[in-house]
N, CA, C and O atoms as a DFTB+ gen file, in Angstrom:
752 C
 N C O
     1  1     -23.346       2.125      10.648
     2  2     -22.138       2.583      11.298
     3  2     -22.392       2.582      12.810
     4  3     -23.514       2.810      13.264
     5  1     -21.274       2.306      13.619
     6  2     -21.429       2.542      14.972
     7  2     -20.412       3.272      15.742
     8  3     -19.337       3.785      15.430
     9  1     -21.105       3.161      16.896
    10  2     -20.021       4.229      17.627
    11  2     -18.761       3.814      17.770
    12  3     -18.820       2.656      18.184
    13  1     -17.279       4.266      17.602
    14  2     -16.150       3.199      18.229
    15  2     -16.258       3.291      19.524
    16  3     -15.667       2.382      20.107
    17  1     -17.079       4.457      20.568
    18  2     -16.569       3.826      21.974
    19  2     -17.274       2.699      21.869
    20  3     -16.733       1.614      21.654
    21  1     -18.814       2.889      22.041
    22  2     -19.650       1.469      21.389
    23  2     -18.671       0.238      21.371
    24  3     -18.608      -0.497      22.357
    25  1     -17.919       0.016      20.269
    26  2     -17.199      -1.334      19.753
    27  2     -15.874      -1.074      20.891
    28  3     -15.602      -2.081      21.546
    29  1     -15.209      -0.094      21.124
    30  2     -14.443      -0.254      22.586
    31  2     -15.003      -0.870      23.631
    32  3     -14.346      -1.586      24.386
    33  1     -16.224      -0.657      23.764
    34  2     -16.811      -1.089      25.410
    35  2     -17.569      -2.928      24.937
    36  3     -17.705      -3.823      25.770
    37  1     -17.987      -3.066      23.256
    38  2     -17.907      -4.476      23.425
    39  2     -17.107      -5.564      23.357
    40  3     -17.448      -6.738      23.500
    41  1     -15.534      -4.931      23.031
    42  2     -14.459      -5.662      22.900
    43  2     -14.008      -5.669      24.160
    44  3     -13.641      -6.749      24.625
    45  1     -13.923      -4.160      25.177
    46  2     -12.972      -4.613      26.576
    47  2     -14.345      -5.460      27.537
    48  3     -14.243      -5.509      28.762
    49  1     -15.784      -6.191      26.703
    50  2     -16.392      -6.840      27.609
    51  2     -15.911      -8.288      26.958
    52  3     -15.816      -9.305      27.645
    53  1     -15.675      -8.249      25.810
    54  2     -14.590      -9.756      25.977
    55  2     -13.418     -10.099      25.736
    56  3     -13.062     -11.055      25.047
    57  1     -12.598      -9.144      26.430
    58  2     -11.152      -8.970      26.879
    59  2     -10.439     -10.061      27.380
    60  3      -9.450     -10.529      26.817
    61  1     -10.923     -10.486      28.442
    62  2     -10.344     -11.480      29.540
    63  2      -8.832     -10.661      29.811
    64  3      -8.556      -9.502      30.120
    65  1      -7.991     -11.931      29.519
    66  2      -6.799     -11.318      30.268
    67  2      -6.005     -11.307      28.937
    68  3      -4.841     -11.683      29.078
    69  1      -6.309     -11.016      27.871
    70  2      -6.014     -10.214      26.496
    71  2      -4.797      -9.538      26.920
    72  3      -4.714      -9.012      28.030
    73  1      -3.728      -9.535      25.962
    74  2      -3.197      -7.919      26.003
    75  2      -3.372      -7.045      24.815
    76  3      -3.518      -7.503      23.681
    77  1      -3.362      -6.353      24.969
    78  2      -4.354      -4.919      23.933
    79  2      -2.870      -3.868      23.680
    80  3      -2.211      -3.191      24.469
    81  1      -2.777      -4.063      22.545
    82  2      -1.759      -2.802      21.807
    83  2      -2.393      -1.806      20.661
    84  3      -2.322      -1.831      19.432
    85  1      -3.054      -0.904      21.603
    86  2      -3.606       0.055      20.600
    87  2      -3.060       1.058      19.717
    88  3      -1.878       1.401      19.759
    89  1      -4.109       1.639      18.733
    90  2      -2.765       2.765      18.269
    91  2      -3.502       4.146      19.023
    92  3      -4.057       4.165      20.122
    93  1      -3.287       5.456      17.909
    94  2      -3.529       6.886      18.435
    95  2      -5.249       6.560      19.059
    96  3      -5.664       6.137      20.138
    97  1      -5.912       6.986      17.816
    98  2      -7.553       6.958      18.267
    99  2      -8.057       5.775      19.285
   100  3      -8.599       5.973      20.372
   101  1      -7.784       4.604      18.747
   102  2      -8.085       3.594      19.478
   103  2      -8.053       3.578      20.909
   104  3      -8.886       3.186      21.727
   105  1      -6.651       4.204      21.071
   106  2      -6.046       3.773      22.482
   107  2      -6.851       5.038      23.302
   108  3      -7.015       4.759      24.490
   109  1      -7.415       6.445      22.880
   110  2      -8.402       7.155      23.307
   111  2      -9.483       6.577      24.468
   112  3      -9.752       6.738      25.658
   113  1      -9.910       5.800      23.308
   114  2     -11.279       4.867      23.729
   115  2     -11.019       4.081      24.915
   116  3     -11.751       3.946      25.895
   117  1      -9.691       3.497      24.663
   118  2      -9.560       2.283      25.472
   119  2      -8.948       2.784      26.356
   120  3      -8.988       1.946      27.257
   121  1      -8.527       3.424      26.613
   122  2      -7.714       4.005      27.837
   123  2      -8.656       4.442      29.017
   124  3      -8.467       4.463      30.233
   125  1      -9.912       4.838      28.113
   126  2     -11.696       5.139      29.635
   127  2     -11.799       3.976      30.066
   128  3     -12.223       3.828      31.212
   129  1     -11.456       2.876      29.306
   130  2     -12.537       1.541      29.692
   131  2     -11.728       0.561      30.367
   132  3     -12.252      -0.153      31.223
   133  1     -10.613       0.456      30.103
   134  2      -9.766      -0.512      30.078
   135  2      -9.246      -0.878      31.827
   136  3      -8.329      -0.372      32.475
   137  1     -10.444      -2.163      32.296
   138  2     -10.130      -2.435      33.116
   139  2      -8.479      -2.880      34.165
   140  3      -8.244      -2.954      35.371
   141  1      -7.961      -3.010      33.367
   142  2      -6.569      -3.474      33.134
   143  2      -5.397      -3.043      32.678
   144  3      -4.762      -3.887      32.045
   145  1      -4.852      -1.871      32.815
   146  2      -4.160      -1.137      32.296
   147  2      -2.836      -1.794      32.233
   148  3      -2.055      -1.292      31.425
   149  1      -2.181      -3.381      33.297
   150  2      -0.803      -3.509      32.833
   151  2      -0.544      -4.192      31.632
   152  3       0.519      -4.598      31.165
   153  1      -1.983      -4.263      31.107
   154  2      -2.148      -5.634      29.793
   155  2      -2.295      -4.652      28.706
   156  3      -2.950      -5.176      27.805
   157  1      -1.888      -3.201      28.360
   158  2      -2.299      -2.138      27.474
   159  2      -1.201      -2.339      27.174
   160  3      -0.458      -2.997      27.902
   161  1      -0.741      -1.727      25.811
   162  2       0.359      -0.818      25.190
   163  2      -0.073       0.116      23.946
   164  3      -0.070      -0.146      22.743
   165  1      -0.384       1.096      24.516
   166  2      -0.725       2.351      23.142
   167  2       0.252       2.561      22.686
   168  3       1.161       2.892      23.447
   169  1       0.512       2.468      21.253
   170  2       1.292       3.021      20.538
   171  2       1.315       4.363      20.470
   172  3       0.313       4.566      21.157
   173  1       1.594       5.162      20.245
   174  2       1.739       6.641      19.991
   175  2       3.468       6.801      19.518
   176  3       4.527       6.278      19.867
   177  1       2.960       8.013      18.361
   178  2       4.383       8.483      17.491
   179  2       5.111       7.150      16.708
   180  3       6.321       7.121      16.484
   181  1       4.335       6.243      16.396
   182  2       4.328       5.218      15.056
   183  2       3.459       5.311      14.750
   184  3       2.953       4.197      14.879
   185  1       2.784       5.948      14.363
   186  2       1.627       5.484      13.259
   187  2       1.811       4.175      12.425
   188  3       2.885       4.054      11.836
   189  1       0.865       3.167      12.311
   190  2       1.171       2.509      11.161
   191  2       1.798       1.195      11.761
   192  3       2.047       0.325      10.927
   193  1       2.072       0.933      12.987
   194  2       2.978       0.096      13.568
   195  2       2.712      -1.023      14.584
   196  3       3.355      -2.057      14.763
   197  1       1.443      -0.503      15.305
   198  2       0.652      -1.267      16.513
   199  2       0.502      -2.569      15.613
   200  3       1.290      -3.407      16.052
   201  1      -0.088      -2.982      14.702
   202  2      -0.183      -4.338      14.384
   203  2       1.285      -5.235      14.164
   204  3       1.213      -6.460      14.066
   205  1       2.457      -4.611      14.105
   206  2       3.249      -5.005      13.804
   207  2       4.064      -5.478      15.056
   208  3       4.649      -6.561      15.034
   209  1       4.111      -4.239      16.697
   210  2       4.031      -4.424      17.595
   211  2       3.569      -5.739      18.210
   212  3       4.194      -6.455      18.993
   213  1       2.137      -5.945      17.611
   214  2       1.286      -6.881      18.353
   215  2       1.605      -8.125      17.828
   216  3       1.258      -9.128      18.450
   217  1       2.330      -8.238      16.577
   218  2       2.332      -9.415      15.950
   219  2       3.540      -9.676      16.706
   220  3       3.600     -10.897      16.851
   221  1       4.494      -9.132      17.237
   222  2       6.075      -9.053      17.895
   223  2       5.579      -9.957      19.049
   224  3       6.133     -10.981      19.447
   225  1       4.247      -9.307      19.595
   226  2       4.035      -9.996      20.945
   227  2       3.519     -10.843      20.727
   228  3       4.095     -11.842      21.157
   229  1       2.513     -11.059      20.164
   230  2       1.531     -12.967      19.846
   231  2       2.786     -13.822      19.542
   232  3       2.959     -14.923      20.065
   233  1       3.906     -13.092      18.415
   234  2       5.022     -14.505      18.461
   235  2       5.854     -15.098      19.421
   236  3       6.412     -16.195      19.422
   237  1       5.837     -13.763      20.619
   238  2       6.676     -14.156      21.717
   239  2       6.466     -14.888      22.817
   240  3       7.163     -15.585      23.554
   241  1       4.735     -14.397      22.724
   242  2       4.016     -15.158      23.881
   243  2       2.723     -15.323      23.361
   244  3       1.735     -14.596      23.455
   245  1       3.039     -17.336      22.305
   246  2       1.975     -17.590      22.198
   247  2       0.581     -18.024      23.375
   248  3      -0.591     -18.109      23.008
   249  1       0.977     -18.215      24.562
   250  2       0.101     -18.444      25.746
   251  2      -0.716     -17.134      25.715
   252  3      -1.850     -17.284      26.170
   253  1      -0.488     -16.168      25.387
   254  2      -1.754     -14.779      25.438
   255  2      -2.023     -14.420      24.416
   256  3      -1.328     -14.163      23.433
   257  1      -3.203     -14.377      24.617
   258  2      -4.154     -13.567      23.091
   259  2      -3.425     -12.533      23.579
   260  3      -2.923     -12.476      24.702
   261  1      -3.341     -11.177      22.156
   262  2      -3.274     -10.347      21.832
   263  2      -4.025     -10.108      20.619
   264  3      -4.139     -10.762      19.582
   265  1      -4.819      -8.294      21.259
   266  2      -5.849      -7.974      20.622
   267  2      -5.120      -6.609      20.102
   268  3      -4.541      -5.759      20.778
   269  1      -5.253      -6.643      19.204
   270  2      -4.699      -5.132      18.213
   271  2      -5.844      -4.036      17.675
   272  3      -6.494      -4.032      16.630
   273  1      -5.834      -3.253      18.629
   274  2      -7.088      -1.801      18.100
   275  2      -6.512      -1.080      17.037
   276  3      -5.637      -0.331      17.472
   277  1      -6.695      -0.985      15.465
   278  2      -5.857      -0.248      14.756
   279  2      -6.864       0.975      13.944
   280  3      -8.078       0.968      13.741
   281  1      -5.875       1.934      13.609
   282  2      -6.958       2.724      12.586
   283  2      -6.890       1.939      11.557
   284  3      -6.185       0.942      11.399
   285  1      -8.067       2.685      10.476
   286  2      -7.677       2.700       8.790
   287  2      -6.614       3.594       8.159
   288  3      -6.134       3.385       7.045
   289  1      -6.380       4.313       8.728
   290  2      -5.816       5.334       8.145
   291  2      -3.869       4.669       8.582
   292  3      -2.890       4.914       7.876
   293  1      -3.855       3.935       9.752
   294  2      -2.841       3.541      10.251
   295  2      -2.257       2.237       9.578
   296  3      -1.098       1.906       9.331
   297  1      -3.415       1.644       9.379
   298  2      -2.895       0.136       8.480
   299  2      -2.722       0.259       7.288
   300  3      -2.065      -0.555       6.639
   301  1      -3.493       1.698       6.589
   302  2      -2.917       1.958       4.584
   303  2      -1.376       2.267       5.046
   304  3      -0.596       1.895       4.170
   305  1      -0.822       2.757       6.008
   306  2       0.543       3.102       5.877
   307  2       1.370       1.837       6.277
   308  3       2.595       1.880       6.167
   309  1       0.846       0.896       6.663
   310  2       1.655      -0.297       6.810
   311  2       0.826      -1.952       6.535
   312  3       0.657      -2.987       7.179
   313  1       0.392      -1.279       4.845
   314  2      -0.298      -2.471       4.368
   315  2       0.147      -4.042       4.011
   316  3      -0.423      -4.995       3.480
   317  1       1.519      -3.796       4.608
   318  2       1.978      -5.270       4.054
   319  2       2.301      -5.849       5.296
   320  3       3.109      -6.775       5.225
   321  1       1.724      -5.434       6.855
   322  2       1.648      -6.276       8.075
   323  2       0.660      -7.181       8.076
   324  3       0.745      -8.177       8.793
   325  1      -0.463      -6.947       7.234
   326  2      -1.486      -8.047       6.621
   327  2      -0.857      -9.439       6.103
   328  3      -1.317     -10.542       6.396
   329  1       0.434      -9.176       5.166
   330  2       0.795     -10.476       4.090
   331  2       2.053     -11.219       5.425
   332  3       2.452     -12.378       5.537
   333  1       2.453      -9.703       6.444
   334  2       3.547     -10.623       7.353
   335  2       2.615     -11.185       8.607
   336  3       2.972     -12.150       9.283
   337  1       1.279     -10.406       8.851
   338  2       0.864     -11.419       9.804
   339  2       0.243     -12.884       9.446
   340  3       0.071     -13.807      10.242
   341  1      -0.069     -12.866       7.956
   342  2      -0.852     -14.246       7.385
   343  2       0.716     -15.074       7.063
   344  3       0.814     -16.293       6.921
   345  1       1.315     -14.563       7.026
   346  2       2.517     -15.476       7.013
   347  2       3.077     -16.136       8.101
   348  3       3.932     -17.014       7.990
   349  1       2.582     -15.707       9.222
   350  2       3.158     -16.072      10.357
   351  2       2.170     -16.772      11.162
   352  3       2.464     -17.578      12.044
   353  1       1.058     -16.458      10.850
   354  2      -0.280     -17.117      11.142
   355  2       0.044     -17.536      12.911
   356  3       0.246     -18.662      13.367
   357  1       0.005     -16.126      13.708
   358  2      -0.124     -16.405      14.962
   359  2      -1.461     -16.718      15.523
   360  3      -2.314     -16.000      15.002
   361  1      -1.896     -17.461      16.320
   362  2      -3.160     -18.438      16.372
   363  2      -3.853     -17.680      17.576
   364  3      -4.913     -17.920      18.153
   365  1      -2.668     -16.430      17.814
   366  2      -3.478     -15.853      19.427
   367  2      -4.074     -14.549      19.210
   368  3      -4.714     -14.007      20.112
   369  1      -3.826     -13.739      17.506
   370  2      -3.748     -12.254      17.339
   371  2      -5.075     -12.405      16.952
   372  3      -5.541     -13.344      16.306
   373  1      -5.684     -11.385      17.403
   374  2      -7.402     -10.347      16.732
   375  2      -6.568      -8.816      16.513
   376  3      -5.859      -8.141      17.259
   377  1      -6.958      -8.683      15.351
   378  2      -6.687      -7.376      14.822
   379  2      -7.789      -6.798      14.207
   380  3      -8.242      -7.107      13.106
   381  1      -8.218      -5.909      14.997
   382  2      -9.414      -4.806      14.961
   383  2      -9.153      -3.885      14.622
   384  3      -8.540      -3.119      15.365
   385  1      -9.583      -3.441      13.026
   386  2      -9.648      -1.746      12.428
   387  2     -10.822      -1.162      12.963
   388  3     -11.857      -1.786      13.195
   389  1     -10.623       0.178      13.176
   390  2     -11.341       1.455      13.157
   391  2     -11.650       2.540      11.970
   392  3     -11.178       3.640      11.683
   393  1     -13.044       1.392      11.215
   394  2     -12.473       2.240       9.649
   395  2     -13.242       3.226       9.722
   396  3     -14.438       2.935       9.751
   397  1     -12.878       4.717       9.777
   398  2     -13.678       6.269      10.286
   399  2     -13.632       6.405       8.840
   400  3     -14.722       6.799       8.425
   401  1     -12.457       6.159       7.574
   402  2     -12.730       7.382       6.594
   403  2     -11.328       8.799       7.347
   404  3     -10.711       9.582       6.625
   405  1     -11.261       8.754       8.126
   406  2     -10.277       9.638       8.479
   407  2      -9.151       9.779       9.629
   408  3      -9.406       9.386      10.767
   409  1      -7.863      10.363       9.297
   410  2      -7.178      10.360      10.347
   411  2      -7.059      11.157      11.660
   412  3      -6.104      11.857      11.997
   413  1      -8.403      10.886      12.462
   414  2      -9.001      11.956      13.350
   415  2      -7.826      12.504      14.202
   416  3      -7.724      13.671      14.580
   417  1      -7.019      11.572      14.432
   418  2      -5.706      12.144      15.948
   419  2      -4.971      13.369      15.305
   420  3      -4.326      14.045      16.107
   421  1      -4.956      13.812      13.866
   422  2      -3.998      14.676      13.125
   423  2      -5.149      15.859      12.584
   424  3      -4.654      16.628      11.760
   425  1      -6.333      16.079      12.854
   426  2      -7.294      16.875      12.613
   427  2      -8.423      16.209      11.730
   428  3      -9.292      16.987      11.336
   429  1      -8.545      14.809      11.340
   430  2      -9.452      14.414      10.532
   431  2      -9.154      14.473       9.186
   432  3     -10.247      14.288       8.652
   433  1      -8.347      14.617       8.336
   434  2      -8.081      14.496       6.960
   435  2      -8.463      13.574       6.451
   436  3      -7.997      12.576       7.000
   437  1      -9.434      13.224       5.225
   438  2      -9.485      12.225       4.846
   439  2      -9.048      11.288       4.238
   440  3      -8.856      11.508       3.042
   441  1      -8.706       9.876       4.758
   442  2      -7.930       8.527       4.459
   443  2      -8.260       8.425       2.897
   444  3      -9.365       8.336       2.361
   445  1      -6.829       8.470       2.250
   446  2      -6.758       7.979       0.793
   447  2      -8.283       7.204       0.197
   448  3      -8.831       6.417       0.969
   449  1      -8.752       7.395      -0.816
   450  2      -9.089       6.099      -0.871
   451  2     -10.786       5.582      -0.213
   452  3     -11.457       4.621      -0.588
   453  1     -11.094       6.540       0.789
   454  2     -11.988       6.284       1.772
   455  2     -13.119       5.753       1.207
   456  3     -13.386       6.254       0.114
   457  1     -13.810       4.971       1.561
   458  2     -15.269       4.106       0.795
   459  2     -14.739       3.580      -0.494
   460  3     -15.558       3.552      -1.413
   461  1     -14.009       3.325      -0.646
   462  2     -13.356       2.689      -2.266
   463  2     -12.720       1.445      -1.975
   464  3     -12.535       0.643      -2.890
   465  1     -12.324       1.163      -0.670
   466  2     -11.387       0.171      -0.618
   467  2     -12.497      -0.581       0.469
   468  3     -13.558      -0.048       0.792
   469  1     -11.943      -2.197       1.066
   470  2     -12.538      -3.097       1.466
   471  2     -11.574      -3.619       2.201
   472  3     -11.079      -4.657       1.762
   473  1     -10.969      -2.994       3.669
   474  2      -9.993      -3.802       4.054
   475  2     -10.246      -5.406       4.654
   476  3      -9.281      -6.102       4.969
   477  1     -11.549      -5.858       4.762
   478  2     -11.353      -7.168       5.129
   479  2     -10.959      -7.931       4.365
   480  3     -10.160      -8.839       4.595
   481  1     -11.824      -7.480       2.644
   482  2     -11.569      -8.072       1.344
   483  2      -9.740      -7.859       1.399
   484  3      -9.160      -8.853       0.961
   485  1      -9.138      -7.125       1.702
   486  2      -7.926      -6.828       1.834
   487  2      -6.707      -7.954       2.741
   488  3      -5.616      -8.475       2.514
   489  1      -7.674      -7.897       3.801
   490  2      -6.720      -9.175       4.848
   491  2      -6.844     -10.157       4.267
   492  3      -5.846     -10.786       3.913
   493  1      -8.463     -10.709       3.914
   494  2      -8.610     -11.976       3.087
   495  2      -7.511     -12.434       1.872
   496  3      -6.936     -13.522       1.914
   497  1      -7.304     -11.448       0.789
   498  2      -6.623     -11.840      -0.169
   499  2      -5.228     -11.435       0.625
   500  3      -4.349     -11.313      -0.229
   501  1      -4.748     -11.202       1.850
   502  2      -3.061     -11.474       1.943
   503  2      -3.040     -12.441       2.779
   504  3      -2.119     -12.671       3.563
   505  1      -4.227     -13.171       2.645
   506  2      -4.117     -14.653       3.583
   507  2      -4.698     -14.543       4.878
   508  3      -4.154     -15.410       5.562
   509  1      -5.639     -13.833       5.651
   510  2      -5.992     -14.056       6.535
   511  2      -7.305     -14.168       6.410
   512  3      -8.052     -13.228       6.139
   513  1      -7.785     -15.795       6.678
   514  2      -8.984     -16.510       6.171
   515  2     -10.245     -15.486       7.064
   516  3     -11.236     -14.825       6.753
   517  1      -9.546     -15.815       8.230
   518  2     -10.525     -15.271       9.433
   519  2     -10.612     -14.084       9.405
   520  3      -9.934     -13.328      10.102
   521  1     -11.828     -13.598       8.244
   522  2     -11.782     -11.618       8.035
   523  2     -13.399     -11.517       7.934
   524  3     -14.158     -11.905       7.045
   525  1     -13.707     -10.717       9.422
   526  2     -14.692     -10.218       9.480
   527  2     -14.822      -8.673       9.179
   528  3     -13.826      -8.001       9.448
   529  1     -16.075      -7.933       8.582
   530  2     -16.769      -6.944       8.937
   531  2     -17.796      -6.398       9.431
   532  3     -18.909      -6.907       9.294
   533  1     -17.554      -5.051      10.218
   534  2     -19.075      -5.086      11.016
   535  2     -19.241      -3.534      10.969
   536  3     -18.397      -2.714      11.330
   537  1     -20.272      -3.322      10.546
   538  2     -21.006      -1.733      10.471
   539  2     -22.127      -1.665      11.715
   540  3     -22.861      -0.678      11.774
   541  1     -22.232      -2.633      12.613
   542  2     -23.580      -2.879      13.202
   543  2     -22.862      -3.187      14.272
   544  3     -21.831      -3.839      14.101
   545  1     -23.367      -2.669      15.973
   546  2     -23.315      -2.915      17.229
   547  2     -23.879      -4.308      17.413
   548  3     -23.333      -5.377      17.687
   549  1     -25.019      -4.002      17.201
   550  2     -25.499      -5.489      17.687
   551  2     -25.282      -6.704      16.983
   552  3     -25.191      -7.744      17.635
   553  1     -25.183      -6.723      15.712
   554  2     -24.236      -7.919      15.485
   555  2     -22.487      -8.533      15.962
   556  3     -22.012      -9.625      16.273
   557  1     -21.846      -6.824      15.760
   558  2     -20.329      -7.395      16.507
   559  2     -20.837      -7.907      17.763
   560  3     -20.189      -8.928      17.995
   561  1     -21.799      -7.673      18.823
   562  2     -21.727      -8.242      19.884
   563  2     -22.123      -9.385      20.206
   564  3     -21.778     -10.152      21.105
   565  1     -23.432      -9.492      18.812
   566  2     -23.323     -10.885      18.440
   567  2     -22.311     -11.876      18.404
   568  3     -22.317     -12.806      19.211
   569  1     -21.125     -11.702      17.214
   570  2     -20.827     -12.578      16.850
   571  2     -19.119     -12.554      17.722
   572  3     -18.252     -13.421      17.609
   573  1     -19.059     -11.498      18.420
   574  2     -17.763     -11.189      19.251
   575  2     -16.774     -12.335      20.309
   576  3     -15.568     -12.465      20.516
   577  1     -18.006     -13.019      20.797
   578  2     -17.877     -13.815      21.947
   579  2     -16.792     -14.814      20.915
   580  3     -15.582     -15.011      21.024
   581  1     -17.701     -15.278      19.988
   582  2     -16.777     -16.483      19.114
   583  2     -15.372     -16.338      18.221
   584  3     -14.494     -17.166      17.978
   585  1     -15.567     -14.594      17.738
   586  2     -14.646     -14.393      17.100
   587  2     -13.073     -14.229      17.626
   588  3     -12.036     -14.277      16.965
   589  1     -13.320     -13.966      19.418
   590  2     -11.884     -13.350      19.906
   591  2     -11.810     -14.720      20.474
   592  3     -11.404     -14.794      21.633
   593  1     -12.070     -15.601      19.981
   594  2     -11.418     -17.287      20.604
   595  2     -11.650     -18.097      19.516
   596  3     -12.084     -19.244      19.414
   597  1     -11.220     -17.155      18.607
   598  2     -11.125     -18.591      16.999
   599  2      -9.736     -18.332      17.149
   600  3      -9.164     -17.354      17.631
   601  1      -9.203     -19.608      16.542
   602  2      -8.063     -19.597      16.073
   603  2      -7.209     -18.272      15.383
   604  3      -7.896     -17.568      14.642
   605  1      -6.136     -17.973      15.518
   606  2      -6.305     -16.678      14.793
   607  2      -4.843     -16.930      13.758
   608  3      -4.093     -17.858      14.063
   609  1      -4.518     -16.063      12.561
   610  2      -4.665     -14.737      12.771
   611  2      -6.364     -14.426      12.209
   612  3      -6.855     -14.969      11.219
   613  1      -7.098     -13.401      13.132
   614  2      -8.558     -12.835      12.795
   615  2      -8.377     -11.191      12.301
   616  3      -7.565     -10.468      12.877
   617  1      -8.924     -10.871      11.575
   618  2      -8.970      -9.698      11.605
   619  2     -10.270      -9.299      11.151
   620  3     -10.866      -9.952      10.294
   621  1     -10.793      -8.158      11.731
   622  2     -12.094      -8.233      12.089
   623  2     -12.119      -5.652      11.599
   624  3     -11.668      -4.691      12.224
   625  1     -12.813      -5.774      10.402
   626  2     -12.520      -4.394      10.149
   627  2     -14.100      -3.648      11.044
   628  3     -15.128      -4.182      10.627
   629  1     -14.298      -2.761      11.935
   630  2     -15.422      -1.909      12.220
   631  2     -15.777      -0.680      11.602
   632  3     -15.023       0.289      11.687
   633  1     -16.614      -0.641      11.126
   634  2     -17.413       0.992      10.297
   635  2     -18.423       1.415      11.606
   636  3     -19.573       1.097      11.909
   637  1     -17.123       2.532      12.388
   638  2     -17.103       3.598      13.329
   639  2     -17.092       4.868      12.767
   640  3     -16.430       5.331      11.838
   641  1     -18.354       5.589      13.843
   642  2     -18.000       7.190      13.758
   643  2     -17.313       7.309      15.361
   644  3     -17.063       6.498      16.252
   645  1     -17.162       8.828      15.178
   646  2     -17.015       9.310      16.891
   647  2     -17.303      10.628      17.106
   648  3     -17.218      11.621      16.383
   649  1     -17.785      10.396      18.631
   650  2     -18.872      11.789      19.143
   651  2     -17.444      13.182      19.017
   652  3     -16.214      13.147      19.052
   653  1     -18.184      13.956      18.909
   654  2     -17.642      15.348      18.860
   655  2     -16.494      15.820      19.788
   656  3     -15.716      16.746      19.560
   657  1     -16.531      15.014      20.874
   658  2     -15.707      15.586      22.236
   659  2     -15.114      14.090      21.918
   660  3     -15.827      13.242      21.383
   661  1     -14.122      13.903      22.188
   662  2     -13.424      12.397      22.359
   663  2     -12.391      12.557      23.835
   664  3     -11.790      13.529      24.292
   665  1     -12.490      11.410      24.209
   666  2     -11.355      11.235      25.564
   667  2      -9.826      12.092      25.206
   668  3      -9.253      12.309      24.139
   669  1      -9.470      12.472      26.740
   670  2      -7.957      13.230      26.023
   671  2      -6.721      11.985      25.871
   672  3      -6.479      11.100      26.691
   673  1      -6.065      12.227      24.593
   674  2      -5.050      11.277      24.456
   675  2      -3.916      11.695      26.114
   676  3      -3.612      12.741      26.688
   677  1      -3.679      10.549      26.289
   678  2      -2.189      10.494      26.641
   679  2      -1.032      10.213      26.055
   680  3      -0.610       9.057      26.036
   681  1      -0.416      11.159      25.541
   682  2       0.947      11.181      24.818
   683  2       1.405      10.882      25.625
   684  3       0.911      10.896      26.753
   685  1       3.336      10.224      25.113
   686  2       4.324       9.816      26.277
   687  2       4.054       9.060      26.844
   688  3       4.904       9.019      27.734
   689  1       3.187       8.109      27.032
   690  2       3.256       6.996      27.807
   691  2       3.621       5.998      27.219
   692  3       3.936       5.283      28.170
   693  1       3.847       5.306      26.149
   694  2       4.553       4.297      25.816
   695  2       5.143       3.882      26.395
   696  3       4.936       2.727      26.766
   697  1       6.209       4.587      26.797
   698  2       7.827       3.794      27.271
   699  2       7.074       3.084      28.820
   700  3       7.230       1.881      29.030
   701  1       6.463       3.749      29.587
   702  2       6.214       3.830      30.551
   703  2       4.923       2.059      30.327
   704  3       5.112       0.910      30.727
   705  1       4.171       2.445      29.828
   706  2       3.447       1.117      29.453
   707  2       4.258      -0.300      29.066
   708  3       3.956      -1.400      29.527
   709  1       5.043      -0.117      28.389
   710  2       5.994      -1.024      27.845
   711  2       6.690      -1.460      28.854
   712  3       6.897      -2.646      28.596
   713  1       7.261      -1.157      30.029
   714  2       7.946      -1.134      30.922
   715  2       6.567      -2.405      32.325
   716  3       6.929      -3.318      33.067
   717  1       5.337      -1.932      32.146
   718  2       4.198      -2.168      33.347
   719  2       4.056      -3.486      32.524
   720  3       3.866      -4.513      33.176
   721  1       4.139      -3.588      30.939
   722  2       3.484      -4.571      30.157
   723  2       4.492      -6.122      30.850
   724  3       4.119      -7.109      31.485
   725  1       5.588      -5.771      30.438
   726  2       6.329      -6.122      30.394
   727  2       7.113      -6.865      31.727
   728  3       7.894      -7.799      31.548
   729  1       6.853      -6.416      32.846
   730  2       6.799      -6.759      34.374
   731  2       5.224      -7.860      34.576
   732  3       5.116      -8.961      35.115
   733  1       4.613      -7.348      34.175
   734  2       3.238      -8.233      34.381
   735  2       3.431      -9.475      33.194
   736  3       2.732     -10.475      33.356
   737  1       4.207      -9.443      32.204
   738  2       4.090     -10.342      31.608
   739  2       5.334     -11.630      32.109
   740  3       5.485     -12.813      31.801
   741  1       6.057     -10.688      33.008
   742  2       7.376     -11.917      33.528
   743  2       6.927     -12.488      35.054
   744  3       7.567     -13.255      35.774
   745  1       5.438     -11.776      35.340
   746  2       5.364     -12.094      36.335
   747  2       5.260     -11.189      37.751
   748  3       4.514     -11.355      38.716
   749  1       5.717     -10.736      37.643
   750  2       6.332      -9.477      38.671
   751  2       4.690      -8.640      39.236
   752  3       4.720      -7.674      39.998
């Protein structure tokens, strides 16, 4: 298992000019690191939705990768964005789980299911060929460089813990992100 800031700080080192739609926990992490804040959009108050978000954006603007930080606990509630993103097979999306075992942003309860299920085995059988897993730092950073410039759709599940104190969320910023995303993406 590794740390998720860990796998935060080796994904925003091969970011480039990515745009990143995180969800609750994720967007924690990424919100310390994230050189680039007009290329963010944290989801917050959808649970369950950032991949679906992100798939909105890879179809709109296939010229930019888009990288999707998701929980586990966020993708069991919207398990069939797996069968609509392999259906749509956008060639620019990485979709990165955060599989904790729990839904830490709501007090930690534990995710249905937890150690019983196999979400890569999961993306794989709804069609997304490109399904990695990684319990290990030094291999995701291994194999990272190649994976966020394959063809996509990728989805790539991480077996993360997290330290005791975590970054403070910023609630309410959505609209406000969506708005910065969205100017930087027309140009402006």
């Amino acid at each position: 298992m590794m740390s998720a800031l860990d796998a935060i700080m080796a994904i925003n080192a091969e970011r480039g000019d990515a745009v990143v739609v995180g969800t609750m926990t994720p967007s924690r992490y990424w919100g310390a690191v994230s050189p680039n804040p007009d290329l963010d959009l944290p989801v917050f108050g959808a649970m369950g939705k950032a991949s679906s978000v992100a798939l909105g954006l890879a179809l709109a603007r296939p010229d930019k990768r888009v990288l999707v930080l998701d929980g586990d606990g966020a993708l069991l509630m919207n398990l069939g964005t797996l069968v609509t993103i392999a259906s749509q097979q956008p060639a620019n999306l990485v979709h990165f789980v955060f599989e904790d075992g729990a839904y830490v942003t709501t007090g930690g309860q534990p995710v249905p299911g937890a150690g019983k299920f196999n979400l890569a085995d999961m993306a794989r059988g709804a069609g997304i060929h490109e399904s990695y897993e990684f319990d290990n730092l030094e291999d995701l950073v291994s194999e990272l460089p190649v994976i966020v410039t394959k063809r996509g759709p990728v989805f790539v599940a991480l077996k993360v813990s997290h330290p005791e104190e975590q970054p403070e969320i910023r609630v309410g910023k959505t609209g406000v992100a969506m708005r910065r995303l969205a100017a930087r993406l027309r140009g402006e």
